[in-house]
C-alpha positions as CSV (number, residue, x, y, z in Angstrom):
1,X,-4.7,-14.9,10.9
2,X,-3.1,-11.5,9.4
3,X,-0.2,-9.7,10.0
4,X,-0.7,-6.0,10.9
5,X,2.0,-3.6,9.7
6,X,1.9,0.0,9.5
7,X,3.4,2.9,7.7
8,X,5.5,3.7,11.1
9,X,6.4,7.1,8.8
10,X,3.1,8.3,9.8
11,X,4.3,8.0,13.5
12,X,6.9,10.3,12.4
13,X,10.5,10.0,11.0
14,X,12.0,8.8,13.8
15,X,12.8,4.9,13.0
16,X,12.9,4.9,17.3
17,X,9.7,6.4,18.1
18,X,8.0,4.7,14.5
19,X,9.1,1.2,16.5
20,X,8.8,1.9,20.0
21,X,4.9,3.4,19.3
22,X,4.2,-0.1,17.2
23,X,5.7,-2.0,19.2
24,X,3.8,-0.6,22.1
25,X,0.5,-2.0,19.9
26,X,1.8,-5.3,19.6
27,X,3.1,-4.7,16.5
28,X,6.4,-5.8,15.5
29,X,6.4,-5.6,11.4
30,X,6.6,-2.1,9.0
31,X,6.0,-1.8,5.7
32,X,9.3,1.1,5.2
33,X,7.7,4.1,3.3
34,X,10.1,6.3,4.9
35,X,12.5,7.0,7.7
36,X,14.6,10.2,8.9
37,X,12.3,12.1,6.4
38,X,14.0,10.6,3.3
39,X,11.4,8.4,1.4
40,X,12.4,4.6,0.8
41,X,13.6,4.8,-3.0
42,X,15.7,7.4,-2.2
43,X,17.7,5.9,0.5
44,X,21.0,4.4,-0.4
45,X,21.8,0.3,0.0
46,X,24.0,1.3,3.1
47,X,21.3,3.4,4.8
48,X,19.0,0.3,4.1
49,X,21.2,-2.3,5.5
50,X,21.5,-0.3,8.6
51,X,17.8,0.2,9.4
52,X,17.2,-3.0,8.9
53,X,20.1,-3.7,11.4
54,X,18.4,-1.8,13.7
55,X,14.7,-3.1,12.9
56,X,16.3,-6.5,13.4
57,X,17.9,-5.7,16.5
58,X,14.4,-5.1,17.9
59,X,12.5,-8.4,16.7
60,X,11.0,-6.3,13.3
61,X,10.4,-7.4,9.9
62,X,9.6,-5.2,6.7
63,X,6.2,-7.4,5.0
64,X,6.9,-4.6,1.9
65,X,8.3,-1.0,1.1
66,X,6.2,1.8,0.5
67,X,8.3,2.7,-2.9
68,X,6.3,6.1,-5.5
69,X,6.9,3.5,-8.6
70,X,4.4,4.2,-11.1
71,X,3.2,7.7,-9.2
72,X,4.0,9.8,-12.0
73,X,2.8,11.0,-15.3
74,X,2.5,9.3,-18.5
75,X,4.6,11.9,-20.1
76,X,7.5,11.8,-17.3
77,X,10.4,10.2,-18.3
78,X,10.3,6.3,-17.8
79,X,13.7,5.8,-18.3
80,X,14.6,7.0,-14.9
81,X,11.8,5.9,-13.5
82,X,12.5,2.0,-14.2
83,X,16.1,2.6,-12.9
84,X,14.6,3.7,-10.3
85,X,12.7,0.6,-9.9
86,X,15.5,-1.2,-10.3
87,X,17.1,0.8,-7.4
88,X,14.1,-0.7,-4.9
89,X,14.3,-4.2,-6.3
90,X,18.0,-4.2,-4.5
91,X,16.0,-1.9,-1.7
92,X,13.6,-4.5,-0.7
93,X,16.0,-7.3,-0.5
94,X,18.2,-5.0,1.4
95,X,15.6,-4.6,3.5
96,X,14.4,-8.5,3.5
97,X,11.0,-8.7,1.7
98,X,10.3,-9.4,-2.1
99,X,7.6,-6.7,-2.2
100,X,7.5,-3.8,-3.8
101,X,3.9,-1.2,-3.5
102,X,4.1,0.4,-6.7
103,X,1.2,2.5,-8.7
104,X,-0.4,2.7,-12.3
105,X,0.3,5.9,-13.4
106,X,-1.2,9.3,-13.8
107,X,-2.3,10.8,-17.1
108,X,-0.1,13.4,-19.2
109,X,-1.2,17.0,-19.1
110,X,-4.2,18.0,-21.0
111,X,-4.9,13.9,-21.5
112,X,-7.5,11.5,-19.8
113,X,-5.7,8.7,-18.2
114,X,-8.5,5.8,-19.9
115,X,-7.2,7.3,-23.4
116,X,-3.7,6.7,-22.6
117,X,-4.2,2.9,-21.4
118,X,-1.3,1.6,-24.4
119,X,1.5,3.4,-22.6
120,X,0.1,2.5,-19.1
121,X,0.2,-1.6,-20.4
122,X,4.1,-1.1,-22.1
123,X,5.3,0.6,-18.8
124,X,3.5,-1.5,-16.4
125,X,4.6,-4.5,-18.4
126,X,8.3,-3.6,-18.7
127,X,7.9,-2.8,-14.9
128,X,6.7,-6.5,-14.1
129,X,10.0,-7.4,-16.3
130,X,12.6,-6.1,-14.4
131,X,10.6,-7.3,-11.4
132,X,10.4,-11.0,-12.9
133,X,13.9,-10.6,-13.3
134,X,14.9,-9.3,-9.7
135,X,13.1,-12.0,-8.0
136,X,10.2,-9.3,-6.7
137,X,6.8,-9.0,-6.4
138,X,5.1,-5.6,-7.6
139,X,1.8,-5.0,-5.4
140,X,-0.5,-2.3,-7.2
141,X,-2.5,0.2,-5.1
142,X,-5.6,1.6,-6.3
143,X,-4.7,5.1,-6.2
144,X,-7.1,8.6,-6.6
145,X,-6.4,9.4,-10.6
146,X,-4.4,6.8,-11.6
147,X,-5.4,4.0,-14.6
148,X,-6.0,1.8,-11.8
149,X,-8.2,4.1,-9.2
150,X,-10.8,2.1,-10.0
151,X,-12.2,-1.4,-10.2
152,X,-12.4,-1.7,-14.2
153,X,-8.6,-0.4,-14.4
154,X,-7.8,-2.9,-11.8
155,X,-9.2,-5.9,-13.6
156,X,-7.9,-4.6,-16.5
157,X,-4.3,-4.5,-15.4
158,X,-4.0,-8.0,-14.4
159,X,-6.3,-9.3,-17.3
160,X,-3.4,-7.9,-19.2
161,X,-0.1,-8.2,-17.4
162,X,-0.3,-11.7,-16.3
163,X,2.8,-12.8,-14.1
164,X,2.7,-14.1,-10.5
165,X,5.5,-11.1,-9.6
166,X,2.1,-9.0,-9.7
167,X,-0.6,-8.7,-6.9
168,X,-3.0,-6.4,-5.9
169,X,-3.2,-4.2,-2.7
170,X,-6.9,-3.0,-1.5
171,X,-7.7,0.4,-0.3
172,X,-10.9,1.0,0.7
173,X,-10.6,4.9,1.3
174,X,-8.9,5.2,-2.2
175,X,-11.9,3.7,-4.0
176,X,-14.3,5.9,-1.6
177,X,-12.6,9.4,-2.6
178,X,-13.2,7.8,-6.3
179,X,-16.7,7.2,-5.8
180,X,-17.2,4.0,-5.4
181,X,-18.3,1.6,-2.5
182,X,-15.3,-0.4,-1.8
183,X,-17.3,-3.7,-1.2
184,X,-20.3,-3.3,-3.5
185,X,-19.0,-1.7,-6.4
186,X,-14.8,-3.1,-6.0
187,X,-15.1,-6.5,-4.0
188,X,-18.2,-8.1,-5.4
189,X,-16.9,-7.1,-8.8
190,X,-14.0,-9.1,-8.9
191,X,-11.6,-7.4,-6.8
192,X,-11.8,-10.2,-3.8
193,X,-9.8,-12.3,-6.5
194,X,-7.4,-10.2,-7.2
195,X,-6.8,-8.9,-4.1
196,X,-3.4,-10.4,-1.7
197,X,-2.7,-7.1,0.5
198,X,-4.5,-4.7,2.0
199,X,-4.1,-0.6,3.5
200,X,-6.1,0.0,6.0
201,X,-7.5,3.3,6.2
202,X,-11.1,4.6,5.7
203,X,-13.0,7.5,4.4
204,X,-15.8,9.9,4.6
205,X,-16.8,11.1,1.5
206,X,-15.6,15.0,1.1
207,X,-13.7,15.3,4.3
208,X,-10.3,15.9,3.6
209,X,-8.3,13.4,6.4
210,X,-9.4,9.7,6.9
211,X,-10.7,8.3,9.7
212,X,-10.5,4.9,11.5
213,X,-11.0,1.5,9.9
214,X,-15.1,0.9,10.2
215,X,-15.7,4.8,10.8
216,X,-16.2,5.6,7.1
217,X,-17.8,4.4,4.0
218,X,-14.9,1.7,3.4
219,X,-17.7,-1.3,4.0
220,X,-15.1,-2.8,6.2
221,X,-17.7,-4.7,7.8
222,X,-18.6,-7.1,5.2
223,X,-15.3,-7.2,3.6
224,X,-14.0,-8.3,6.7
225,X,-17.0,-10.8,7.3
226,X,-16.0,-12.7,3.7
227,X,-12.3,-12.5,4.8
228,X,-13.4,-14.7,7.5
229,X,-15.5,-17.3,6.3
230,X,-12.6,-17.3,3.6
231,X,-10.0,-18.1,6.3
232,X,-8.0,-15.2,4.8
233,X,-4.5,-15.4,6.0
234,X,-1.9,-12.3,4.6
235,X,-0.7,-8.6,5.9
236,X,-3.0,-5.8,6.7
237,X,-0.8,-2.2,6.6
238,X,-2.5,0.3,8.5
239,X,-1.9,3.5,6.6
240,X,-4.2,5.9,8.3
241,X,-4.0,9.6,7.2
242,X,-5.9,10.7,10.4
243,X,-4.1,14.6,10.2
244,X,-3.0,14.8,6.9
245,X,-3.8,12.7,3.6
246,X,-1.7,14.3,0.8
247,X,-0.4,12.9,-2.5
248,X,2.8,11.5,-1.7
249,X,2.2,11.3,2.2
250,X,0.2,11.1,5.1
251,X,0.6,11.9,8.8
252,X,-1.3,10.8,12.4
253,X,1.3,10.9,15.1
254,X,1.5,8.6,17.7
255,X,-1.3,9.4,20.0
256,X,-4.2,8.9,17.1
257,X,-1.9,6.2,15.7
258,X,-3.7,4.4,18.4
259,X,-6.7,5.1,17.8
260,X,-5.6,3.6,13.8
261,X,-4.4,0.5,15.8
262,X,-7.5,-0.3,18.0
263,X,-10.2,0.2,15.3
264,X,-8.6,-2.3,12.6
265,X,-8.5,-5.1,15.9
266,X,-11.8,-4.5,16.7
267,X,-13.3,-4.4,12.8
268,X,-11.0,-7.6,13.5
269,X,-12.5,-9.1,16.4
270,X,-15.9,-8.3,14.9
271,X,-16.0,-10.4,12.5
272,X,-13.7,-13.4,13.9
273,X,-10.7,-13.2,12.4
274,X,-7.4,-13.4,14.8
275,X,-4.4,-10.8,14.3
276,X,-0.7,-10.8,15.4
């Protein structure tokens, strides 16, 4: 069975409307990217503590947050970014998950991101660290433009950081804008073993917004079908970027929010496996 969650921030900022629209779905779980427009690793421990007041109040629980760690370029200062880190470590517990969505970087001006894979390994490395130390779990997303966008930088990542404080997320739209077929060139190729959490939001090649899980070129059919015979069991985040898919954000509103909702539970009923 799987767990659907959603970034309710695509809803809109309201934490209200993001959980009355879920829960409306049947969904009682959200993965906290942002709320009253202020994005996750930016909110204080007190604003934290109170959402998640509020979310408990209502019967929700926060699988992961949606923190920008490891969005930014090689040559940015990683200083502040790991303090940063450190800042969602206390986040997430404040919130009451152990995961963290992080990223692999982008390249410095003028570079290629492939030539800078050193200072990728140091900084995703010390990342894992802290992590280690904080009792969290650092979920990478393959990301457009990062070192791991696409299945070789993946594999490579967690041939060379090994620690069980990092996992993989799978986006199929992310590999699609990359060129690359999510299930033949990404699953097949090693990614179904390294792969614990998934977004759920799919792609036509060259149209700018995403569409509905099973309406693109994400092969969500036969990922789906091996998920099954697998007995796959873990969260699915719907993360659908039906109006807007930008590089820090995406938006759908509430009324295609639905439309999100009912195409993951019918790629879902598809090919057998059961949702809650």
């Amino acid at each position: 069975m799987i767990r659907i969650s959603a970034f309710a921030d695509e809803i809109g900022p309201d934490l209200k409307l993001q959980m009355d629209t879920c829960e409306s779905h049947g969904i009682k779980c959200i993965d906290v990217r942002g709320i009253d427009g202020v994005g996750v690793s930016r909110m204080t421990l007190t604003q934290a503590r109170e959402y998640k007041k509020r979310m408990d109040d209502r019967g929700f629980t926060v699988p992961c947050i949606g923190s920008p760690i490891g969005k930014i370029k090689i040559s940015d200062d990683f200083d502040e970014h790991i303090e940063l880190l450190r800042h969602c470590c206390e986040l997430a517990k404040a919130f009451g998950t152990d995961n963290i969505r992080i990223f692999s970087f982008y390249a410095s001006d003028g570079k290629e991101i492939r030539d800078q894979r050193s200072e990728v390994m140091e900084r995703m490395d010390a990342m894992v660290r802290l992590a280690e130390a904080a009792g969290c779990i650092l979920l990478h997303e393959n990301e457009k433009e990062i070192y791991g966008a696409g299945p070789e930088g993946v594999k490579d990542i967690f041939a060379t950081i090994k620690s069980d404080n990092l996992k993989g997320i799978f986006d199929p739209a992310n590999f699609v804008e990359e060129g690359f077929r999510p299930y033949d060139d990404c699953w097949k190729e090693g990614l179904d073993e390294l792969t614990d959490y998934f977004h759920i939001k799919d792609k036509v090649s060259g149209e700018p917004a995403c569409v509905p899980a099973g309406q693109g070129e994400g092969q969500f059919d036969l990922i789906f079908k091996e998920l099954a015979g697998k007995g796959y069991s873990g969260v699915m985040t719907l993360e659908p970027h039906l109006q807007a898919a930008e590089q820090f954000a995406g938006f759908t509103g509430p009324d295609l929010f639905a439309s999100a909702v009912n195409a993951l539970k019918k790629t879902c009923d598809e090919a057998g496996i059961s949702y809650a």
